[in-house]
C-alpha positions in Angstrom: -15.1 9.3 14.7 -17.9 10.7 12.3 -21.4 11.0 13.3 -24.3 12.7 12.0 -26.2 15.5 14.1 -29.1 13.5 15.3 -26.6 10.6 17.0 -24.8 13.4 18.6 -27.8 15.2 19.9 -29.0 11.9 21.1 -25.8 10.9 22.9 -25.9 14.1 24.4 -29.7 13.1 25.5 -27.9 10.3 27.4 -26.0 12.3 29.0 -22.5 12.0 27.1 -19.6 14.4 26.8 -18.1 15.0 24.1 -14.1 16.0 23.7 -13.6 17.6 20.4 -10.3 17.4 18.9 -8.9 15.3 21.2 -6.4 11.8 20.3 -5.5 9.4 22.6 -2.0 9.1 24.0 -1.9 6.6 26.3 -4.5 4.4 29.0 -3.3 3.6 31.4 -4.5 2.6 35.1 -8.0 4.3 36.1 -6.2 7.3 33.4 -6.6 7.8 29.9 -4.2 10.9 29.0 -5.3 13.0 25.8 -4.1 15.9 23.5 -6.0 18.5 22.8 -5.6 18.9 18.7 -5.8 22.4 16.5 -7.0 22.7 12.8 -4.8 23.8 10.8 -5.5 25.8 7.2 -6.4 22.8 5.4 -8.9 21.7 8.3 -7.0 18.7 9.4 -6.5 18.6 12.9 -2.5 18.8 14.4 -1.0 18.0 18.0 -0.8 21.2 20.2 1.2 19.1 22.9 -1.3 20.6 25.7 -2.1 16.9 27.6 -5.2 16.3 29.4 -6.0 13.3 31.7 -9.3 12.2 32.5 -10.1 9.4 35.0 -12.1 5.9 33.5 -12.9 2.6 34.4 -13.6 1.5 31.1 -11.9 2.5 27.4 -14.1 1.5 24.7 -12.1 2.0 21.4 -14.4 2.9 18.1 -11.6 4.2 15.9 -13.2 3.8 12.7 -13.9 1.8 9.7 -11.2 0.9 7.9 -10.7 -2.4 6.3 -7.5 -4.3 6.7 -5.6 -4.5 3.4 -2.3 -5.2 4.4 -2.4 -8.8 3.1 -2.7 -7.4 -0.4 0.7 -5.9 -0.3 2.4 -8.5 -1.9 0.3 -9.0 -4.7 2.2 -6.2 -7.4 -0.8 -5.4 -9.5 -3.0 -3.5 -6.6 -2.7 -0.3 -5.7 -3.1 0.6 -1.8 -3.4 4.4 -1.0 -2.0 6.1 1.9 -4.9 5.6 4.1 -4.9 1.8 3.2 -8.2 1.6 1.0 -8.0 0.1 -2.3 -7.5 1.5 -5.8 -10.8 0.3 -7.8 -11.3 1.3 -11.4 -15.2 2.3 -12.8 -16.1 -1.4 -12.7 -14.6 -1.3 -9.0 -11.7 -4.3 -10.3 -8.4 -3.6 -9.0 -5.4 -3.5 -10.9 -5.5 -7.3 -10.7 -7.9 -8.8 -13.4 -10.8 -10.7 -11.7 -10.0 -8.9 -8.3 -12.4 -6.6 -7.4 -13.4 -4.4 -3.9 -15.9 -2.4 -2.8 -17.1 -0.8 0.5 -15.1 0.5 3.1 -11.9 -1.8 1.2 -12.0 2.0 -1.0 -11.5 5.5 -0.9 -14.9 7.5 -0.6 -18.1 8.0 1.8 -18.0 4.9 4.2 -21.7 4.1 5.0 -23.8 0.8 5.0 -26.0 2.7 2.0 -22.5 3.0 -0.4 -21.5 -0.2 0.7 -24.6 -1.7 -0.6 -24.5 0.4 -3.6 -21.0 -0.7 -4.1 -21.8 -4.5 -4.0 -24.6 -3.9 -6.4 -22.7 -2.2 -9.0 -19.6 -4.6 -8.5 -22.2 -8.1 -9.3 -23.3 -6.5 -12.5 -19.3 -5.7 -13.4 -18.1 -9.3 -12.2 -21.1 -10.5 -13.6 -19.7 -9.3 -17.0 -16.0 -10.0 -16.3 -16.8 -13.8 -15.7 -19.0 -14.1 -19.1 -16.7 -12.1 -21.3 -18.7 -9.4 -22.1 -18.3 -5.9 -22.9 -22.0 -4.7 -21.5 -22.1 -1.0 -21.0 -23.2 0.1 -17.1 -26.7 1.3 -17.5 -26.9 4.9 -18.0 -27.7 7.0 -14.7 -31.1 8.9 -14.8 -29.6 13.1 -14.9 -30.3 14.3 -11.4 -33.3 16.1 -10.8 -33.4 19.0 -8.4 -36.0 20.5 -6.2 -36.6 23.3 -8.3 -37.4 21.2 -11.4 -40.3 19.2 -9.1 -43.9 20.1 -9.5 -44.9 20.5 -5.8 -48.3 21.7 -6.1 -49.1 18.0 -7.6 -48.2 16.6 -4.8 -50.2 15.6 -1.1 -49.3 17.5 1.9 -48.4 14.9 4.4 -46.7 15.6 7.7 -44.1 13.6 8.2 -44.2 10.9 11.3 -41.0 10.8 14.1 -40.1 7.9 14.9 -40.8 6.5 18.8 -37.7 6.3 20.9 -37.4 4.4 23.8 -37.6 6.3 27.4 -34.0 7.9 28.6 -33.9 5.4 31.6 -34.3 2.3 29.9 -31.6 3.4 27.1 -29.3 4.0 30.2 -29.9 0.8 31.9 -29.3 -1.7 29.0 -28.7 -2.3 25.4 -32.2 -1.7 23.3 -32.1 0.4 20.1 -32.8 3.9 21.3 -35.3 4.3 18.4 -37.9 1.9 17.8 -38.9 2.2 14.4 -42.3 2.2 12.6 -44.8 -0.3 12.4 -44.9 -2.3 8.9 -48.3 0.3 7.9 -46.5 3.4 9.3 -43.3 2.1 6.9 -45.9 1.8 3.8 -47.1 5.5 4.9 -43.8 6.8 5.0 -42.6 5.5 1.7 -45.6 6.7 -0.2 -44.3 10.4 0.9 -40.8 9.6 -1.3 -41.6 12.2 -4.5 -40.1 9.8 -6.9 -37.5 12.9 -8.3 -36.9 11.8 -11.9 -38.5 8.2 -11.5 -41.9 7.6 -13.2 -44.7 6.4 -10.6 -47.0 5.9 -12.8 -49.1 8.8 -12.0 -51.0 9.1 -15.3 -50.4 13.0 -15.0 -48.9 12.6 -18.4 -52.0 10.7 -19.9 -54.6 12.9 -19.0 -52.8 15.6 -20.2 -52.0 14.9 -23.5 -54.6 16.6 -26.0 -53.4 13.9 -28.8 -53.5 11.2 -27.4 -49.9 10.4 -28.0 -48.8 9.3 -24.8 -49.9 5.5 -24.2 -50.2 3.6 -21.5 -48.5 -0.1 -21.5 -50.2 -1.7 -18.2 -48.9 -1.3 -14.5 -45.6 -1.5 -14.0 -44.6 -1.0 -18.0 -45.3 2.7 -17.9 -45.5 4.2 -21.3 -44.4 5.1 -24.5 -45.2 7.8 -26.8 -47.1 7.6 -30.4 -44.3 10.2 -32.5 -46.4 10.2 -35.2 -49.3 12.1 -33.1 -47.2 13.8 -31.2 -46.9 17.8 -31.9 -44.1 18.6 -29.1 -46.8 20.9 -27.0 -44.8 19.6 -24.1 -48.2 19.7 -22.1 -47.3 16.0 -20.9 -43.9 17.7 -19.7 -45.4 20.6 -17.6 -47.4 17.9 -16.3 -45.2 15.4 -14.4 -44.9 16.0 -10.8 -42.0 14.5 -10.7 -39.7 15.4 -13.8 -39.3 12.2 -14.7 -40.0 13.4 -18.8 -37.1 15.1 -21.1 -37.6 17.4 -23.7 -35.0 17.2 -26.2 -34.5 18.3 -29.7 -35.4 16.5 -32.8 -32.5 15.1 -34.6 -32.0 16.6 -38.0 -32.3 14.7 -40.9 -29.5 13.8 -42.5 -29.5 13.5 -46.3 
C-alpha cells in the first residue's frame, strides 16, 4: 500500500509497525501468516517462501485502489490492461465511442488531485464529443522551473505547520489527526503559492517597461502589449517574478 513519508512517520507517531515486503497468505484464527518478499532487479518484489505468523484480533484489509472493470469485458471495443485499469486515448474515451474513464478506472498516479484533474479534462472532451466538435484542448503553459523564478522579488514568509491533534486522543477515537488551518491562515498560506508561469498581476512588468508598451486591461484581464512601441529590451521579461513572460523571435517576413 503506497504512502507518502509524512503518513508513515505519523503512523509510526501512533505507535504502528510496519512489515515491509510482506503479503498475506492466510488469516486465520487469532493468526494472520505472512511471507516475507525480496526485490528482485527490476524492483518488484518476489516470494522468498520464509513464513511469518503474527498474532491479531482484528485484520483490517486496505489493499489498494483499483477500480473494478471486469463488467466491461464483454463489451469488444475496450481495452483492459493487465492490472485491470482502462485503455483511454488523449481525450480519455475508450475504444468505444462516447465511453469515456478517468481516475483510478486508468493506468497512471492514483490520487484524489489526478482524479480531479482527470474529471476536468474528460467534461471538456465529452463536452466536445456530445456537440460535434473538433475543439483543440487548450494548450498547456511550458513548465517553469525553479531556476527560471525571480526569488529576490518575492516576500520571505515562513511557512505555518499545521496543528495536530494530541497522540492520546488520535489513539482513543477517530478525529482527523491534523486539524487544518483556520479560513485566514488558508488565505495566508495561498498567498505564499509563487504563481510559476501564471501572471498574478503583479505589475512588475508595467513599471518596468521604459516605452510604455506593456498595457494594463483592468484586474483580472491582465495585459497586452503595444508591438508598435515595443523595442524587444526584454526589461518587462527580467522583470517578472514569476516567469510567466516569453521571449520569442520575430517571425520573418515572408514576401
Amino acid at each position: 500500500m503506497k504512502a507518502h513519508d509524512f503518513e508513515y512517520q505519523e503512523a509510526l507517531t501512533e505507535g504502528v509497525k510496519v512489515k515491509w515486503l510482506s503479503s498475506i497468505v492466510s488469516v486465520g484464527e487469532g493468526e494472520v501468516v505472512i511471507e516475507q518478499m525480496e526485490l528482485d532487479e527490476s524492483g518488484f518484489p518476489q516470494p522468498t517462501g520464509r513464513m511469518e505468523t503474527l498474532t491479531a484480533d482484528t485484520v483490517i484489509l486496505a489493499l489498494g485502489e483499483q477500480a473494478d472493470t471486469s463488467f466491461l469485458r464483454s463489451l469488444p471495443k475496450i481495452a483492459l490492461r493487465d492490472d485491470g485499469s482502462i485503455a483511454v486515448d488523449e481525450h480519455f474515451m475508450t475504444g468505444e465511442p462516447g465511453i469515456f474513464a478517468g481516475g483510478d478506472a486508468t493506468p497512471g498516479e492514483r490520487s484524489v488531485t489526478v482524479a480531479a484533474g482527470h474529471g476536468k479534462a474528460a467534461a471538456r472532451s465529452i463536452d466536445r464529443w456530445l456537440n460535434d466538435t473538433t475543439t483543440a484542448a487548450r494548450a498547456k503553459h511550458p513548465v517553469v522551473t525553479y531556476d527560471m523564478l525571480r526569488l529576490p522579488m518575492y516576500s520571505d514568509v515562513q511557512q505555518q505547520n499545521e496543528r495536530a491533534t494530541a497522540l492520546d486522543d488520535r489513539l482513543s477515537g477517530f478525529k482527523e489527526t491534523v486539524i487544518g488551518f483556520t479560513e485566514n491562515e488558508a488565505r495566508y498560506e495561498a498567498q505564499r503559492c509563487l504563481s510559476c508561469g501564471n501572471c498574478f498581476e503583479c505589475d512588475q512588468c508595467v513599471a518596468a517597461c521604459p516605452e510604455q508598451a506593456v498595457v494594463k486591461l483592468g484586474p483580472g484581464l491582465r495585459f497586452r502589449y503595444d508591438y508598435a512601441a515595443c523595442t524587444g529590451c526584454a526589461v518587462c521579461f527580467e522583470a517578472c517574478p514569476c516567469s510567466a513572460i516569453e521571449m520569442v523571435a520575430e517571425p520573418k517576413a515572408t514576401a
